[in-house]
LOKOLZA-72164 format. One record per residue (C-alpha): residue number from 1; residue in one letter; x negated, y, z. Coordinates in steps of 0.05 Angstrom, whole numbers, plus 32768, in hexadecimal, padded with zeros to 4 digits. Each point is the difference from the previous one (the first is absolute). Layout:
REM LOKOLZA-72164
+-----+------+------+------+------+
| pos | code |   px |   py |   pz |
+-----+------+------+------+------+
| NUM |    a |    X |    Y |    Z |
...
+-----+------+------+------+------+
END
This chain:
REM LOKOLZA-72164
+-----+------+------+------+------+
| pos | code |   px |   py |   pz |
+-----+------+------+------+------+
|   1 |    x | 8000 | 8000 | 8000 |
|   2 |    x | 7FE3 | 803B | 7FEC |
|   3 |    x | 8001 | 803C | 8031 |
|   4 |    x | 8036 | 802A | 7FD9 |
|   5 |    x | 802D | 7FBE | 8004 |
|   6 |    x | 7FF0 | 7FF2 | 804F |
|   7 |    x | 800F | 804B | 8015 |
|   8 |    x | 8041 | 7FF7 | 7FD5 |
|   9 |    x | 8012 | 7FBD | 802E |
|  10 |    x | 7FE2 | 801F | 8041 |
|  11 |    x | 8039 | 8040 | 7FF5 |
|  12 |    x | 8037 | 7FD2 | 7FEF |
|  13 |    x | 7FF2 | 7FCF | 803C |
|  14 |    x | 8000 | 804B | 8029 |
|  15 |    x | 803B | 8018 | 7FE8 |
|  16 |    x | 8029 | 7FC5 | 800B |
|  17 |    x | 7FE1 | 7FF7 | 8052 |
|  18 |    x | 8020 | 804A | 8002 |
|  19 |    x | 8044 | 7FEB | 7FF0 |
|  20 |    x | 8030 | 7FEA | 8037 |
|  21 |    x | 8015 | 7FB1 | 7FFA |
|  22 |    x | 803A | 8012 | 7FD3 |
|  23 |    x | 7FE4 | 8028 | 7FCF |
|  24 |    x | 7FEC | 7FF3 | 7FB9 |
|  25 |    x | 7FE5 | 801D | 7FC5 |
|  26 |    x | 8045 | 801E | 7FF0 |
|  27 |    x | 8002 | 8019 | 8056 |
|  28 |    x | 801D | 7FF5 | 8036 |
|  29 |    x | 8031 | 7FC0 | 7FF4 |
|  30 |    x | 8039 | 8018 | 8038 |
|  31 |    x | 7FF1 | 8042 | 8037 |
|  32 |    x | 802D | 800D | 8033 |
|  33 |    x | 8012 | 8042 | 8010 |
|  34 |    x | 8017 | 801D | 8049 |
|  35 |    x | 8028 | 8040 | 7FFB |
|  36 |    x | 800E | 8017 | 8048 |
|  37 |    x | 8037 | 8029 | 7FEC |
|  38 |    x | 804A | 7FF2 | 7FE6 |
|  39 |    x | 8008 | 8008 | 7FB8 |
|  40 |    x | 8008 | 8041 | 7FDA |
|  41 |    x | 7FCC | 8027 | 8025 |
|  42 |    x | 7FB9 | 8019 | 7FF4 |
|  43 |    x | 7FD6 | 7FBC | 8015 |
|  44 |    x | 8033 | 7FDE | 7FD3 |
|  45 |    x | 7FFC | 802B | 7FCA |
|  46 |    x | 7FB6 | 8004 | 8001 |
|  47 |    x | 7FF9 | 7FB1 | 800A |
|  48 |    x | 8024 | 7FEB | 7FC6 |
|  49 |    x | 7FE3 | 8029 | 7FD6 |
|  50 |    x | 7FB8 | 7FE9 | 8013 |
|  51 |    x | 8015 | 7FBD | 7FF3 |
|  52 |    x | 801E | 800F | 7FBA |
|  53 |    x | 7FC4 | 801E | 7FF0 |
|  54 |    x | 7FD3 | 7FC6 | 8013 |
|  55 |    x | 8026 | 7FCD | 7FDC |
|  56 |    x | 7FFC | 803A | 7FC6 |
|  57 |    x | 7FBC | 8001 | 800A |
|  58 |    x | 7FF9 | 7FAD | 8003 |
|  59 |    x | 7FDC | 8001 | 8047 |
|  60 |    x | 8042 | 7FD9 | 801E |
|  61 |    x | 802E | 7FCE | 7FE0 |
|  62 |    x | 803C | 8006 | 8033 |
|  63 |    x | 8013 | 8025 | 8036 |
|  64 |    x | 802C | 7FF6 | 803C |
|  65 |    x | 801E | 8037 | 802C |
|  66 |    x | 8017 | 7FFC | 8045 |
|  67 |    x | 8021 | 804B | 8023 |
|  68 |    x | 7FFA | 7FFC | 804E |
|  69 |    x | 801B | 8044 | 8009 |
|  70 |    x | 7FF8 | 8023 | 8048 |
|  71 |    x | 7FD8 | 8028 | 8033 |
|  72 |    x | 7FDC | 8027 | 7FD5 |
|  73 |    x | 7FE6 | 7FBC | 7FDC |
|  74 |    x | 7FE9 | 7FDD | 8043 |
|  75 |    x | 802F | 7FCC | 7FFA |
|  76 |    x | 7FDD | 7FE4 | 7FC5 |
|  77 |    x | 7FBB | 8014 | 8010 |
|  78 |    x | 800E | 7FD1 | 8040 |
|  79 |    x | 801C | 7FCE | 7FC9 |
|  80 |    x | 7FC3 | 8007 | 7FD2 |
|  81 |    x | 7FD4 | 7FF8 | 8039 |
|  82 |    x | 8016 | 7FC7 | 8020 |
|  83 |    x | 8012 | 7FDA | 7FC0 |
|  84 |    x | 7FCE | 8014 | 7FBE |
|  85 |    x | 7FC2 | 7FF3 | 802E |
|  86 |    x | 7FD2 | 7FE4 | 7FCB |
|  87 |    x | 8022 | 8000 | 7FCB |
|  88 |    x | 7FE1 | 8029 | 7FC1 |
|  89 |    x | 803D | 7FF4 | 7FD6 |
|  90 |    x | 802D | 8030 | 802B |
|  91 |    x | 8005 | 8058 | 8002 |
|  92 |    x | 801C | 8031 | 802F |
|  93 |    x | 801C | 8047 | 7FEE |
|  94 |    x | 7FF3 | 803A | 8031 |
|  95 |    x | 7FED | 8049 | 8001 |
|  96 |    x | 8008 | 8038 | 802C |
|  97 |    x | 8041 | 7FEF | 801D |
|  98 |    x | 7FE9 | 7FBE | 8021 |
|  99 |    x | 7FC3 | 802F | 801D |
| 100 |    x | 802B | 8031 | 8021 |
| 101 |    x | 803A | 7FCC | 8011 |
| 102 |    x | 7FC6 | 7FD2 | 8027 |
| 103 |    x | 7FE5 | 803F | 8026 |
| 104 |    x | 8045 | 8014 | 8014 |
| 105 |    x | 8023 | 7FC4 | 8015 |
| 106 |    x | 7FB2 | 7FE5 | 8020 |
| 107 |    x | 8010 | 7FBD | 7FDB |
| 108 |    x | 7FD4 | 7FC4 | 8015 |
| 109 |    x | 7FEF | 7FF3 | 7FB6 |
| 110 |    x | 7FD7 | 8034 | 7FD8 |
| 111 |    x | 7FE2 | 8008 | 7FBE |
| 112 |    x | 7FB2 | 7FE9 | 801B |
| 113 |    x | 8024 | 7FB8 | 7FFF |
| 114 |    x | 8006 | 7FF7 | 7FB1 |
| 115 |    x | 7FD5 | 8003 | 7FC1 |
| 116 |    x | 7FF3 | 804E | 7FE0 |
| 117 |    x | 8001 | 7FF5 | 7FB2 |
| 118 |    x | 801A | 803D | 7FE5 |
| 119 |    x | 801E | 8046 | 800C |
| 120 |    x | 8035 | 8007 | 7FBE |
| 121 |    x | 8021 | 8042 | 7FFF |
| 122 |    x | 800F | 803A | 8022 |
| 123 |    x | 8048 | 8029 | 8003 |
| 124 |    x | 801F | 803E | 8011 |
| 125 |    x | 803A | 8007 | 802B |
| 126 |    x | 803F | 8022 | 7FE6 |
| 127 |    x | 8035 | 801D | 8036 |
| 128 |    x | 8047 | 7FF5 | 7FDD |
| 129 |    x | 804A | 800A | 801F |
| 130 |    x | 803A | 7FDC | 7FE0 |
| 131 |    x | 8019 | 8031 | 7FC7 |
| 132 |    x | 8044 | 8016 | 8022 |
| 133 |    x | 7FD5 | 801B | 803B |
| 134 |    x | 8006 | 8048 | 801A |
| 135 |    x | 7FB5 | 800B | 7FFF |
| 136 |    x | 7FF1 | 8014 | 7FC8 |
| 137 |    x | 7FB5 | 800E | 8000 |
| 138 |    x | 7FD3 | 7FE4 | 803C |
| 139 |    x | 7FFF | 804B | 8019 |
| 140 |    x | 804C | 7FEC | 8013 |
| 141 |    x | 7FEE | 7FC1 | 801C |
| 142 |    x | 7FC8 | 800B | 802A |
| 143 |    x | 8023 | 803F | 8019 |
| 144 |    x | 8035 | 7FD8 | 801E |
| 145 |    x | 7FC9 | 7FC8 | 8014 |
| 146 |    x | 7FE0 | 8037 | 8022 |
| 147 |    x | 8042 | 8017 | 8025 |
| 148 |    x | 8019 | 7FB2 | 801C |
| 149 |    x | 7FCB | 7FD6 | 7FF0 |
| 150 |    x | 8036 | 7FC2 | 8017 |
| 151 |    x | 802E | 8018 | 7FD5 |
| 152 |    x | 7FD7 | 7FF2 | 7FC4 |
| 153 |    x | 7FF0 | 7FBA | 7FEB |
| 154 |    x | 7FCB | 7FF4 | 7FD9 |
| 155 |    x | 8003 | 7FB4 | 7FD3 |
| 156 |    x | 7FBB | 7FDD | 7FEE |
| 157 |    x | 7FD4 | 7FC4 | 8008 |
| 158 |    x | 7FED | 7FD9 | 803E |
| 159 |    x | 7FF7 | 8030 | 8046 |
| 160 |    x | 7FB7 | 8016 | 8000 |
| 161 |    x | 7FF7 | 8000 | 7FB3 |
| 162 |    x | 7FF2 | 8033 | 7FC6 |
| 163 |    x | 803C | 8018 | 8004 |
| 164 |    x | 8009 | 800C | 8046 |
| 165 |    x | 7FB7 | 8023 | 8006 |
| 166 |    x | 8022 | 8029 | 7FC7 |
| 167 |    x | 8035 | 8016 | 8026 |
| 168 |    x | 7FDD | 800C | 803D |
| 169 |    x | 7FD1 | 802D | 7FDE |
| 170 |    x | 803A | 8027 | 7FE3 |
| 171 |    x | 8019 | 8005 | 8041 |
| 172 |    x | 7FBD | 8017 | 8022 |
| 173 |    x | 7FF5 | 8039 | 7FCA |
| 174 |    x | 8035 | 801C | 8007 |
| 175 |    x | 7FFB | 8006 | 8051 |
| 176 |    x | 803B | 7FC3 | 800D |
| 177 |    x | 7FEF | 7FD1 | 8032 |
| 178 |    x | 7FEB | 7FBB | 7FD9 |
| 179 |    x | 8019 | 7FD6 | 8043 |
| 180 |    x | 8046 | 800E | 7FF1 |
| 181 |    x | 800A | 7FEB | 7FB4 |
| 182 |    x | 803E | 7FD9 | 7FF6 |
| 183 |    x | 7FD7 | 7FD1 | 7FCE |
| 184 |    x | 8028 | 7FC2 | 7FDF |
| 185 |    x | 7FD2 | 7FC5 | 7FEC |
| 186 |    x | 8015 | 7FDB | 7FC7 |
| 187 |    x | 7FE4 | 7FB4 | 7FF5 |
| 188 |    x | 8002 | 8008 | 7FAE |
| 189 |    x | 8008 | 8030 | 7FCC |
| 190 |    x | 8048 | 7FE3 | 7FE7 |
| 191 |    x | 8019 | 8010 | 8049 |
| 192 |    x | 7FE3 | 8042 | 8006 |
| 193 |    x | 801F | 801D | 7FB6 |
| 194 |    x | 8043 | 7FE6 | 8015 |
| 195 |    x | 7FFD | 8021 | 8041 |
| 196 |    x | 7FE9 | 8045 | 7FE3 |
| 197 |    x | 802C | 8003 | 7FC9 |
| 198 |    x | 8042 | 7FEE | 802F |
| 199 |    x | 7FE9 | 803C | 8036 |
| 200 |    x | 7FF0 | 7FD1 | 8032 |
| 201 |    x | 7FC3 | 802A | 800C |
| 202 |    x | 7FEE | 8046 | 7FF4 |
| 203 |    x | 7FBE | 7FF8 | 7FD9 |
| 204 |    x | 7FE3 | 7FCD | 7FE0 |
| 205 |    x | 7FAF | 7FF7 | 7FFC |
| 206 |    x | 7FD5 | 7FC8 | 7FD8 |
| 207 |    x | 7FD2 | 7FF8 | 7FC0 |
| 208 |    x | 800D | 802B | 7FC6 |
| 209 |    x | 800D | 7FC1 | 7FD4 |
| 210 |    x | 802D | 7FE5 | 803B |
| 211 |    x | 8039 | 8035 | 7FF0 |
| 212 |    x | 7FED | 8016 | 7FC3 |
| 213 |    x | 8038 | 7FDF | 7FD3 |
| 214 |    x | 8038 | 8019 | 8033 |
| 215 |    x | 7FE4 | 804B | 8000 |
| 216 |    x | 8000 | 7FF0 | 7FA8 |
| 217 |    x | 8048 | 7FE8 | 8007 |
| 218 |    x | 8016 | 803E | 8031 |
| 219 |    x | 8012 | 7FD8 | 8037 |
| 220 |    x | 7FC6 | 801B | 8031 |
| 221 |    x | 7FE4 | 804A | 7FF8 |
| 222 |    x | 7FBA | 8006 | 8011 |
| 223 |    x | 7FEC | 8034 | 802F |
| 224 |    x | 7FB5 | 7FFA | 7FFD |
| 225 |    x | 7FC3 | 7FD9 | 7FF5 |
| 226 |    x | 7FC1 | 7FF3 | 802F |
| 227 |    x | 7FCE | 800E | 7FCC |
| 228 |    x | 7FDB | 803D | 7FF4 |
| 229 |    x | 8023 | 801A | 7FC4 |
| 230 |    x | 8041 | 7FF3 | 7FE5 |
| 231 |    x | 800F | 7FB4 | 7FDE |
| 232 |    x | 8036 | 7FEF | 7FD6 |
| 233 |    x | 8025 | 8045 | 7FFE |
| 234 |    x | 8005 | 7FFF | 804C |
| 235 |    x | 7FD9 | 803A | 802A |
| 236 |    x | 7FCD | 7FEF | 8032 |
| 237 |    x | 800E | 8009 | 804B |
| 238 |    x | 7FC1 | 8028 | 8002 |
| 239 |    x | 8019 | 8027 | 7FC4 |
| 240 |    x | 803D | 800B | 802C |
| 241 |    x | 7FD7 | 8019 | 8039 |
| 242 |    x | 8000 | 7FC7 | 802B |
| 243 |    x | 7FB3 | 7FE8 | 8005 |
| 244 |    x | 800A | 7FB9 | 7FFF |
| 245 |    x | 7FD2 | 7FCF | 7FD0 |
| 246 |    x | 8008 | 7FB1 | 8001 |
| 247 |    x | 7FF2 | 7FC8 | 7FD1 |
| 248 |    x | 800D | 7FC1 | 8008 |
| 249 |    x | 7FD2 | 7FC3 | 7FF0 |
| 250 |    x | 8013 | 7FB3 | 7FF3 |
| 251 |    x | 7FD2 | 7FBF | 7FFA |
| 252 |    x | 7FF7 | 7FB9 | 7FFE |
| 253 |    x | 7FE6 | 7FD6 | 802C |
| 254 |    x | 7FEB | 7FB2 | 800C |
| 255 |    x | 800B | 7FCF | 8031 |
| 256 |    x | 7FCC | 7FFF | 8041 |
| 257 |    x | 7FCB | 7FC9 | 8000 |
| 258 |    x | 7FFC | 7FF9 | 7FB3 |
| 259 |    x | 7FB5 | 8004 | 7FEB |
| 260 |    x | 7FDB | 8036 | 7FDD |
| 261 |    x | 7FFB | 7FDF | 7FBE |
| 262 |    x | 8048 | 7FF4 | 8008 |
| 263 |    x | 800E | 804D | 8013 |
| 264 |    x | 7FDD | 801C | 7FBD |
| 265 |    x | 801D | 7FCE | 7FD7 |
| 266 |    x | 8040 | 8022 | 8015 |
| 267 |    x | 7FE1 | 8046 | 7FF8 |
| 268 |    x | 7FEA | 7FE9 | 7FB9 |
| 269 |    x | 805A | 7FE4 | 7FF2 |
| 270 |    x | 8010 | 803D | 801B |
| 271 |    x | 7FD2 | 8031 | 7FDE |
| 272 |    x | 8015 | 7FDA | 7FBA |
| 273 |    x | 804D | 8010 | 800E |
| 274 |    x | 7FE3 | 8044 | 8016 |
| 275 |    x | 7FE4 | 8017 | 7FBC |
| 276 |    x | 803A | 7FD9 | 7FCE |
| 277 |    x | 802D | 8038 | 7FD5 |
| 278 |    x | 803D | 7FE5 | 802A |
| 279 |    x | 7FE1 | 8011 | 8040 |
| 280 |    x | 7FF2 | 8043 | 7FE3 |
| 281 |    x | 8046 | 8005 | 7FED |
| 282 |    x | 801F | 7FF3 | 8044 |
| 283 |    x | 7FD4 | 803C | 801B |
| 284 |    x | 8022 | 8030 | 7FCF |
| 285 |    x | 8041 | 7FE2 | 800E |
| 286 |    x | 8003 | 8010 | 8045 |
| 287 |    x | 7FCC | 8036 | 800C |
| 288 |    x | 7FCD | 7FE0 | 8020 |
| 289 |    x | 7FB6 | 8011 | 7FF9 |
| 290 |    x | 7FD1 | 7FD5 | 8000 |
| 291 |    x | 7FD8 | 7FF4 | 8044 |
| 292 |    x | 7FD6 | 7FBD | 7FED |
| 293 |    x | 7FC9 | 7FF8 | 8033 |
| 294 |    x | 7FE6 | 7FB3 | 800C |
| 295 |    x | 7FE7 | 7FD8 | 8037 |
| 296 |    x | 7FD4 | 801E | 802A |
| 297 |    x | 8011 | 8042 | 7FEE |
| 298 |    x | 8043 | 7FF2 | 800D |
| 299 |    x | 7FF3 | 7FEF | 8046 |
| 300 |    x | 7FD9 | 8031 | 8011 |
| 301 |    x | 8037 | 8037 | 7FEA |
| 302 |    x | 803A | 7FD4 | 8021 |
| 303 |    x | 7FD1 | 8008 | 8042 |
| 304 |    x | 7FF8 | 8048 | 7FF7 |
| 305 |    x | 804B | 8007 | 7FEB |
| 306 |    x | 8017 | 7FD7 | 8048 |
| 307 |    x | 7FDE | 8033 | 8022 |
| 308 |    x | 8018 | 803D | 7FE1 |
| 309 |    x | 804D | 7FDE | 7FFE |
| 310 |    x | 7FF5 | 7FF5 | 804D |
| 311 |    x | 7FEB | 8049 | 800B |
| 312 |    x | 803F | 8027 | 7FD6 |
| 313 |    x | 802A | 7FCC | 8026 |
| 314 |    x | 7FE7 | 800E | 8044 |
| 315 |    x | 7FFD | 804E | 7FEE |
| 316 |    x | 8045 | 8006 | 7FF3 |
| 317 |    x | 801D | 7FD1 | 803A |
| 318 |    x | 801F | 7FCE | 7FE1 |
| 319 |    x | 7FD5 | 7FBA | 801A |
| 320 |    x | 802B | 7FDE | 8032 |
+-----+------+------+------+------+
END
């Protein structure tokens, strides 16, 4: 065997060591896929679309979903921990939410108990109210926020996530007392749109792409978004003189105890799905931006981000 021949055979016998049991030439034969969250939501949205765009991208074959909705995604965390141990074939969704839900509710499982692979996306939040609503712009509603903080309910994700942080930032800039926000956590996206666009709450606050079909269809009217400029037509808060900034991030992540050639095999599946037209797609489609940062990188900004979470949490009194 000559020596262009052998380093030919040596990278092939490589590549395939990389590869978790299951996978092939044509990927990943079957990956299972834990979305902490009911359907119809961010982590759902975001999850399927990953997986559409690895099986675009050939990386996976097949892939199986399971929503354990709750606590800010602790419930499934505990379920991923306890029951993927080991296994390279299985994924986790999670993001900012699960951060701030763990730090609020002090929740015996944490994010230092799975795999890192990959920070995805990042979002801006929009602030909607259903479109019969007498506030009209969010000078209106925060104005009666502001006057009977009870008497305003405010409808998002899980108690301690993005969207709470949002609204307790609102509430601090404009001199309201965070402690007392009447805040409504919803398990999944489907529950939340149905409960904003009834009136069952007086404001609505998620992901951009979360509500962006309903705001389209004139069933919500957004107030404001949490970026720095305007988005989509819809004014900024800090364009509306409320100086309030928040984006919010989403990844993957692998079982505990799998082993590091399993872990950047994974990186490698997710990174293919990552660069496919389709996933490229799905970011236009609901205004995400891309955020990828792998591995180790990853890991060191989810320990940097746990610590910062902790610290707007703590500043605005809202940990148990």
């Amino acid at each position: 065997m000559n020596r262009r021949h052998f380093s030919a055979a040596a990278l092939g016998v490589l590549a395939t060591a990389m590869l978790p049991p299951s996978a092939s030439a044509q990927g990943i034969a079957t990956l299972k896929m834990l979305i902490p969250a009911n359907p119809g939501g961010g982590w759902d949205q975001t999850g399927r679309a990953l997986a559409a765009a690895m099986q675009a991208a050939k990386s996976v074959q097949n892939v199986q979903f399971d929503n354990k909705g709750g606590a800010a995604g602790t419930i499934g965390l505990a379920q991923f921990v306890n029951a993927a141990k080991g296994d390279p074939n299985t994924l986790m969704m999670g993001g900012m939410v699960m951060v701030g839900g763990i730090a609020l509710n002090k929740s015996p499982v944490d994010l230092t108990m799975v795999t890192p692979i990959a920070r995805l996306t990042t979002e801006y939040e929009v602030i909607v109210v259903p479109a019969n609503s007498p506030h009209k712009t969010i000078g209106d509603l925060v104005k009666a926020f502001k006057a009977e903080p009870g008497k305003v309910s405010w409808g998002g994700g899980s108690a301690g996530g993005t969207d709470h942080i949002l609204v307790g930032l609102i509430a601090k800039a404009i001199g309201a007392d965070p402690s007392k926000i009447n805040y409504v956590p919803f398990k999944g996206g489907g529950e939340a749109i149905t409960s904003i666009i009834g009136g069952h709450v007086a404001a609505g606050v998620s992901g951009l792409g979360e509500f962006a079909e309903q705001i389209k269809a004139g069933r919500m009217r957004a107030l404001a978004v949490s970026s720095p400029k305007a988005l989509d037509g819809i004014a900024s808060l800090k364009e509306q003189g409320i100086d309030v900034e928040l984006g919010n991030w989403r990844g993957i992540f692998a079982a505990p105890g799998i082993t590091p050639a399993q872990r950047d095999a994974l990186i490698a599946t997710v990174k293919a799905g990552t660069e496919s037209p389709m996933w490229k797609e799905s970011l236009t489609k609901f205004g995400w931006d891309a955020a990828y940062l792998p591995g180790d990188e990853y890991k060191k900004f989810l320990d940097e981000d746990i610590k910062r979470i902790g610290a707007i949490i703590d500043s605005l009194g809202l940990r148990k």
